[in-house]
C-alpha positions in Angstrom: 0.0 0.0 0.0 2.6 2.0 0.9 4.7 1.3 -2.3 1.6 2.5 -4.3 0.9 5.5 -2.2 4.5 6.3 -3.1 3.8 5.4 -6.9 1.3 7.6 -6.8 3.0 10.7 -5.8 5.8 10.1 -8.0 3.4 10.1 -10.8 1.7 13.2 -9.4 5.0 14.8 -8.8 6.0 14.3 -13.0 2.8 15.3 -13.6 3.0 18.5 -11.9 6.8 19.2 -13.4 5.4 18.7 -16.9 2.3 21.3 -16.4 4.6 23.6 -15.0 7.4 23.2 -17.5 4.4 23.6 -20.3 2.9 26.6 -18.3 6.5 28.2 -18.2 7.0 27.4 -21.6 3.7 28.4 -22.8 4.4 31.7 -20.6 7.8 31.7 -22.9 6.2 31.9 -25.7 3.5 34.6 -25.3 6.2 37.4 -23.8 8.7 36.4 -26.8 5.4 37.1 -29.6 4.7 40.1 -27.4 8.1 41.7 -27.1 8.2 40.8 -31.1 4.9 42.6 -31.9 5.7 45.7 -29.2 9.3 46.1 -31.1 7.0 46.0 -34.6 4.9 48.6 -33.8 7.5 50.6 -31.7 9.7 50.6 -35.4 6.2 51.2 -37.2 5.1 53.7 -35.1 9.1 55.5 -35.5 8.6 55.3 -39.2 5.3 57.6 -38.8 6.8 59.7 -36.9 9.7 60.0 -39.0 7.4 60.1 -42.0 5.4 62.8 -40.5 8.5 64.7 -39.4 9.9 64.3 -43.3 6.4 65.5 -44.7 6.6 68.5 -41.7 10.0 69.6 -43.6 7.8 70.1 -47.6 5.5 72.9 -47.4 3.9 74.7 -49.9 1.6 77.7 -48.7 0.7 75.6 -45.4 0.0 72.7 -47.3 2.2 69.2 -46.7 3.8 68.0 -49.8 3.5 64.5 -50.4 5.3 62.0 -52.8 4.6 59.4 -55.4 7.1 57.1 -56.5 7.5 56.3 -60.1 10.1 53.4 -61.5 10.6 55.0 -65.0 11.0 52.5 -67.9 12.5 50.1 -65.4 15.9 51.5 -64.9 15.6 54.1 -61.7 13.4 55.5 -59.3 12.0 58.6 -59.1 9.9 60.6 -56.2 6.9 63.6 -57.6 4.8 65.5 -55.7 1.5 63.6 -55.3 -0.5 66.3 -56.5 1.7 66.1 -60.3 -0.5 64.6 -62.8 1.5 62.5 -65.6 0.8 63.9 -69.3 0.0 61.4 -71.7 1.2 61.0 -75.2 -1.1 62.8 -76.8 -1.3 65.5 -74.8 2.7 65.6 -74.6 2.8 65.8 -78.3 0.0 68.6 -78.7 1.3 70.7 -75.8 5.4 69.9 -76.7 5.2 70.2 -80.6 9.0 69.9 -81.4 11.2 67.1 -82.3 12.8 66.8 -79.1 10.5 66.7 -76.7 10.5 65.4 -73.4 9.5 61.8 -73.2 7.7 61.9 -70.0 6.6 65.0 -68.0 5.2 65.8 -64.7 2.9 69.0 -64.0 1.3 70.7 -61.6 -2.0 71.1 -61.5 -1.3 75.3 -62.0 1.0 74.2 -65.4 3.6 76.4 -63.5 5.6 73.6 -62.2 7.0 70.6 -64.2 9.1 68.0 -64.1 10.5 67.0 -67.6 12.5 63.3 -68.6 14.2 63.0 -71.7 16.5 60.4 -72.8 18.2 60.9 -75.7 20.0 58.7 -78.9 23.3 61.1 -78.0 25.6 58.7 -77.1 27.5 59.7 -73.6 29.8 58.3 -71.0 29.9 58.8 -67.0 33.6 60.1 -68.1 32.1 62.5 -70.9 29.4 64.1 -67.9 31.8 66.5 -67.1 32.6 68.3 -70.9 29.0 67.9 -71.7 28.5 69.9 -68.6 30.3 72.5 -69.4 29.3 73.2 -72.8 26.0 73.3 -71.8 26.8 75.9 -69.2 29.1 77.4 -72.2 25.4 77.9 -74.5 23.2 79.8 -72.0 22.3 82.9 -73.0 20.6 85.3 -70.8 21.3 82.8 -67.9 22.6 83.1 -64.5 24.3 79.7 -63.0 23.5 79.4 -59.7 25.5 76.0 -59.3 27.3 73.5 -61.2 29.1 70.2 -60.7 29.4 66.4 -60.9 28.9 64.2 -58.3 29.4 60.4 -57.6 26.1 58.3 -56.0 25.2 54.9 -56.4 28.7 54.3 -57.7 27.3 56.5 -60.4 28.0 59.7 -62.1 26.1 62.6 -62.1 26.2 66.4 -63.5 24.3 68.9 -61.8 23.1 72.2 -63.1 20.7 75.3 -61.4 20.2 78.6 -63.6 17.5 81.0 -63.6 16.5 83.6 -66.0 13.9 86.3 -65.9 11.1 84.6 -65.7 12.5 80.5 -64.3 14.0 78.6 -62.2 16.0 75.7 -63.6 16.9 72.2 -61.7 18.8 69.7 -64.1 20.5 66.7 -63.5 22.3 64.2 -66.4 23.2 60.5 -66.0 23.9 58.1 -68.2 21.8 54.9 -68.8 23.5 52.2 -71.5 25.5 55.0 -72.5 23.1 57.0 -73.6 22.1 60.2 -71.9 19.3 61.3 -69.3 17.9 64.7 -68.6 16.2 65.3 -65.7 14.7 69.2 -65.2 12.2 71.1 -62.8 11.6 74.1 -63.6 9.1 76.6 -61.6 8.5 80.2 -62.1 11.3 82.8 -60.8 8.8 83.9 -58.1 7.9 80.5 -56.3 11.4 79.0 -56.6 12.5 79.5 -52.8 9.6 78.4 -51.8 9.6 75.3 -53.9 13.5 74.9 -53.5 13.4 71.9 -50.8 10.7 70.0 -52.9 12.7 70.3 -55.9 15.7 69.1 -54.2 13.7 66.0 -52.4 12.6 65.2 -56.1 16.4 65.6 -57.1 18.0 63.5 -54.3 15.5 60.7 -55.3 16.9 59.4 -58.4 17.5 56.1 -57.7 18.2 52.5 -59.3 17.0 49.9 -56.5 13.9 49.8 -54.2 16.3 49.8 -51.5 17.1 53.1 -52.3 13.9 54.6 -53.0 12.6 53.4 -49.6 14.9 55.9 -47.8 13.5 58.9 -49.7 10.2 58.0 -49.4 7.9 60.2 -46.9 4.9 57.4 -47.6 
């Protein structure tokens, strides 16, 4: 009797030791899914914040800029202002009636603001940026330069180019893509420009060739 008794409450004793090992462990697992979850929304809710903080920085009379990302003719990334409607082909012919006109443009809804893409049959090298810079600058007329250069991003090469004249304000940048060159431009009118200066830069610092990049210039 004895012996069983004993049986009994070794039994009772492994019995109890697994319920509380699967308790703990249960217990385990519920903290570690809700440390997970907390640290989640803690990076979700830092990415609002930071997203709200980025959108806080692009005004325009009171109003929050946003941005849209476009991938253009799948070969790099590109941020607009939300509000920027894309002209179609039709329209782009009827409203740009010369033989070089941009392929793709972006406009405000004022047609005081656009943002023109142009890639052209000129054949160009990252090493050739810097001469075709500079006889570009060389053919303004009635121009003033505010800045120049070329840069290196993305283990890229890049020429830069700001100029105003009476009435705009120009923003260019020129890559190459397959050797072939790629204008980017905003221009906005002379009068709206400083206002308008850290949009057109956000739009600017966005050109891109991976999603990875894109993602840290994106205020969405």
């Amino acid at each position: 009797m004895v012996l069983i008794m004993k049986r009994k409450e070794i039994i009772l004793g492994v019995l109890g030791i697994i319920v509380i090992v699967g308790v703990a462990f249960l217990l385990a697992n519920i903290v570690h899914d809700y440390n997970v979850d907390s640290i989640n929304n803690e990076n979700q809710s830092g990415n609002d914040n930071n997203g709200k903080q980025e959108e806080e920085k692009f005004k325009i009379d009171g109003e929050e800029v946003n941005f849209k990302t476009y991938r253009v003719d799948q070969s790099f990334f590109l941020n607009v202002p939300d509000t920027f409607v894309m002209l179609d082909e039709e329209t782009l012919k009827t409203k740009y009636n010369y033989n070089n006109r941009p392929e793709l443009v972006f406009m405000s809804s004022d047609d005081l603001k656009h943002i023109f893409i142009s890639t052209t049959n000129e054949s160009m090298t990252d090493d050739g940026l810097d001469e075709y810079l500079n006889n570009r600058i060389a053919g303004l007329v009635n121009m003033t330069v505010l800045d120049s250069g070329v840069y290196q991003k993305y283990d890229k090469t890049f020429a830069s180019l700001i100029a105003t004249d009476a009435n705009t304000y120009y923003n260019l940048r020129f890559f190459t893509l397959e050797d072939k060159l790629v204008t980017i431009e905003f221009n906005i009118p002379i009068g709206e420009y400083q206002e308008w200066e850290d949009v057109v830069n956000e739009v600017m610092d966005s050109i891109c060739f991976s999603e990875d990049d894109i993602k840290k210039y994106s205020n969405q």
